[in-house]
N, C-alpha and C positions, 0 to 999 in steps of 0.2 A: 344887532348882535353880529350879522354876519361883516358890516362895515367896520366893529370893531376889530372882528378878527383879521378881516385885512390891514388894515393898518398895522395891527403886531405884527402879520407877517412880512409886511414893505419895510419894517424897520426889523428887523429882527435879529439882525447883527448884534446891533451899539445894546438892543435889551438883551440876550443871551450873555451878554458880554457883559457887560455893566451888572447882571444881576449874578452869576457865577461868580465875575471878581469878588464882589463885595460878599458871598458865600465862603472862595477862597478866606480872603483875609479874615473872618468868623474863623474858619477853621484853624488856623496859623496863630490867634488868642486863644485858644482853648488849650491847642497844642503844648501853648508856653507855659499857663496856668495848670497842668498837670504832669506837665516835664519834672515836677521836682518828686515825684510818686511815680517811678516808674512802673511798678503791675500796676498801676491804673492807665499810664500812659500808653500802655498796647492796647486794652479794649477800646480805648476813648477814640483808639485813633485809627482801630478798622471800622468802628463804629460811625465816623467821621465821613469815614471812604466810604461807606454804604450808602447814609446819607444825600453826597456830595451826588454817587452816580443816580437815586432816586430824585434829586432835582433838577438836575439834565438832564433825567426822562420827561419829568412832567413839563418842565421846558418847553422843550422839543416838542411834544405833541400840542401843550396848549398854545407855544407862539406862534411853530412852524406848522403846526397841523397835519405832522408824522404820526403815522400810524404805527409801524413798524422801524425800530433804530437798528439799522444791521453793524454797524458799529460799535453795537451794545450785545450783538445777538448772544445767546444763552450758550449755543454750539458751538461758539470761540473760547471762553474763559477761560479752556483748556493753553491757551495763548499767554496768558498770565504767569505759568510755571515755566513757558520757553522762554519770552522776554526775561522773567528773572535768571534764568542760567545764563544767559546772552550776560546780560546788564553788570551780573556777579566776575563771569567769569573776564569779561572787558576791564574792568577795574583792577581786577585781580594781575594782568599784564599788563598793565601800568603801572603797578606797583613793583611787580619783577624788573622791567628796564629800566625805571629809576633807582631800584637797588644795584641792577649789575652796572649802573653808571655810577654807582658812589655817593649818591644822593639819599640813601638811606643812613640817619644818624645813630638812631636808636628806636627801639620797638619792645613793649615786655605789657603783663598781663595787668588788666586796670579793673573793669567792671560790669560784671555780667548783667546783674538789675540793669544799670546804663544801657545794654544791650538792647536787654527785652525792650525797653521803653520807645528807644528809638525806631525800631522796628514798627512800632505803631505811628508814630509820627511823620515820618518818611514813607510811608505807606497812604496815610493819609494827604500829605504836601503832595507827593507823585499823580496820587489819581488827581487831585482836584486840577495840578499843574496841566495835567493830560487832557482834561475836559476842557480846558478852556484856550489854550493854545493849539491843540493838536481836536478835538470837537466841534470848538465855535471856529475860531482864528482859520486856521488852515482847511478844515472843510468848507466851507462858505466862501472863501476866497478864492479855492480850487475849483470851484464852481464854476466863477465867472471869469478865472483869469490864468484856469488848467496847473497842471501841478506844478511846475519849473517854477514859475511865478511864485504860487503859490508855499512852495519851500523854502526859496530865496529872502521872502516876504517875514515870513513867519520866524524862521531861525533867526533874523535878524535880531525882532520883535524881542524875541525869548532870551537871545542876552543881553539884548539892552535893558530889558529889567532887573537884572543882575548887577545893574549899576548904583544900586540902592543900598547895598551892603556896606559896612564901614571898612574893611580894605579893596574893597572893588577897584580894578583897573579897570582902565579903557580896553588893551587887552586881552585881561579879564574875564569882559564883558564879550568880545568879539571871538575867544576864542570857545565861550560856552555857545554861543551862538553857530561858529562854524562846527562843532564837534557833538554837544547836547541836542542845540534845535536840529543839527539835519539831520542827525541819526533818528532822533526819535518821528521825524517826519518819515526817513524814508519805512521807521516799522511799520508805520501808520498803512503808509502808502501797499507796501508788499502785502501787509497779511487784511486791509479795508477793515479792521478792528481798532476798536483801543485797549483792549485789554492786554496785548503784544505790550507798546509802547508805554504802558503803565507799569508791565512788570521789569520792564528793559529801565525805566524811570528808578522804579522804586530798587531796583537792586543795586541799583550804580552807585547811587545816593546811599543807602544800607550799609555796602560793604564801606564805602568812604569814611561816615561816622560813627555807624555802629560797630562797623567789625574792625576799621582800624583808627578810630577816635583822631581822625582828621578834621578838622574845620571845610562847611562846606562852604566853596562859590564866595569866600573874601569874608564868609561870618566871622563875629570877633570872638565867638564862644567857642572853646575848643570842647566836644562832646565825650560825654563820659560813654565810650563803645566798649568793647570787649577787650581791645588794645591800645595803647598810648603811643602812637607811634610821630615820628620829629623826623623831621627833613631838614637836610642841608647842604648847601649847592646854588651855583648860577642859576638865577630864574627862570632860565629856558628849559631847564634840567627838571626843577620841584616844583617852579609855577610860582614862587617867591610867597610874598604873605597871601594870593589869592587862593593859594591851593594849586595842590596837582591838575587841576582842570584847566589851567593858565599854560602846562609846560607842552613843549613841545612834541612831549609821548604822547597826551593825550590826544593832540589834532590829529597822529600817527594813527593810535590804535581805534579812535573812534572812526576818524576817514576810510577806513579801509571797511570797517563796518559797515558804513554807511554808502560806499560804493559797490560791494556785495549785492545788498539786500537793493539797491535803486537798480542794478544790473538783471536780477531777478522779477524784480518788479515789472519792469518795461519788458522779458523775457513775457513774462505774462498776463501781458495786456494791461496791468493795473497803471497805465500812467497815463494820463489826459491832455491831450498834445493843444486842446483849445478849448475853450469855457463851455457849459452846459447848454448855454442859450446860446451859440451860436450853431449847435448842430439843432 
């Protein structure tokens, strides 16, 4: 018994990893299967989230043999309602300077059901995307190879999966990467939570589709959100078929975020200048 446990914990990456993925993607089919019912698709999909952070615990304790997740801890989750102000309001000024550039077409009232629905869906993608990028990925790697590393690594990781979507650019992909992965590493990092970076996740994502019925990350479905809103303009501008996450406001206003909160961070000791096992 106990030979076994070593052994999950000597691998414990590629299993944490490999078995949350394949939870993700569970989660991401059910999603799709009750998207067409949106008051079903809200429960379904905090339900999802709940879930998703119940099997990272048991995880966690049964591979890694943690007792205590302070990353999960209970006296954070208050964390969840800042990162969503943050997340909301970040999106929200990206939407402002791509209008006072011109790049707003048109915008007018579409679907509140659509609303509600997304909210659970985007709720659910966020946290699971949280736990396994920003949980498995980048905690375990910040372990042995300190944060800088460990950010670098990780952001990369996080848009180059983004390359999977049917208008995906390269970058696309590169720019979710330098804007989505490091912002949401550096909440990670600032507040050693992920309920910060969940809520910063989930509201970015939110306002995007739900509140203004944009296509996220190059999807080819435009989402029925609360608004119908069209862009048009030089791709530096709107971000062309990828989305706003493509143009160049967005590396603007998430960069500045994300050097903030890593300024702070290192401000407060939170940043790991060499791996665990070397001290």
């Amino acid at each position: 018994m106990e030979l076994s446990a070593f052994r999950l914990r000597r691998f414990r990456f590629p299993v944490l990893f490999a078995v949350l993925f394949a939870v993700m993607l569970a989660v991401v089919g059910i999603d799709t299967l009750v998207a067409p019912v949106p008051l079903l698709a809200l429960p379904v999909g905090i339900g999802l989230a709940a879930l998703g952070i119940a099997c990272y615990r048991w995880l966690s304790r049964f591979v890694e043999g943690r007792g205590e997740l302070p990353e999960l801890a209970g006296d954070r989750w208050r964390g969840l309602g800042k990162g969503a102000a943050l997340g909301f309001g970040l999106f929200c000024a990206l939407m402002v300077l791509i209008a006072v550039f011109g790049g707003l077409d048109g915008v007018g009232w579409h679907s509140f059901p659509g609303f509600l629905g997304l909210a659970g869906m985007m709720f659910s993608v966020a946290t699971m995307e949280e736990l396994l990028f920003r949980g498995v990925l980048f905690r375990i790697l910040e372990e042995r190879a300190g944060t800088v590393v460990s950010l670098v690594v990780s952001s990369l990781l996080f848009g180059m999966t983004h390359l999977v979507n049917v208008n995906a650019t390269f970058w696309g992909a590169l720019s979710i990467g330098l804007t989505g992965g490091a912002m949401l590493a550096a909440a990670y990092v600032l507040t050693r939570s992920l309920w910060f970076p969940i809520g910063v996740h989930f509201a970015w994502n939110f306002a995007h589709a739900g509140v203004f019925g944009i296509a996220v990350s190059g999807s080819e479905d435009v989402p029925d959100g609360l608004l119908r809103t069209t862009l048009n303009g030089p791709t530096v501008l709107t971000g062309g078929s990828f989305g706003p996450e493509a143009s160049l406001f967005a590396l603007l206003v998430c960069s500045v975020a994300t050097v903030l909160m890593l300024r702070r961070a290192v401000r407060g000791g939170q940043v790991l200048r060499r791996s665990a096992k070397a001290r």
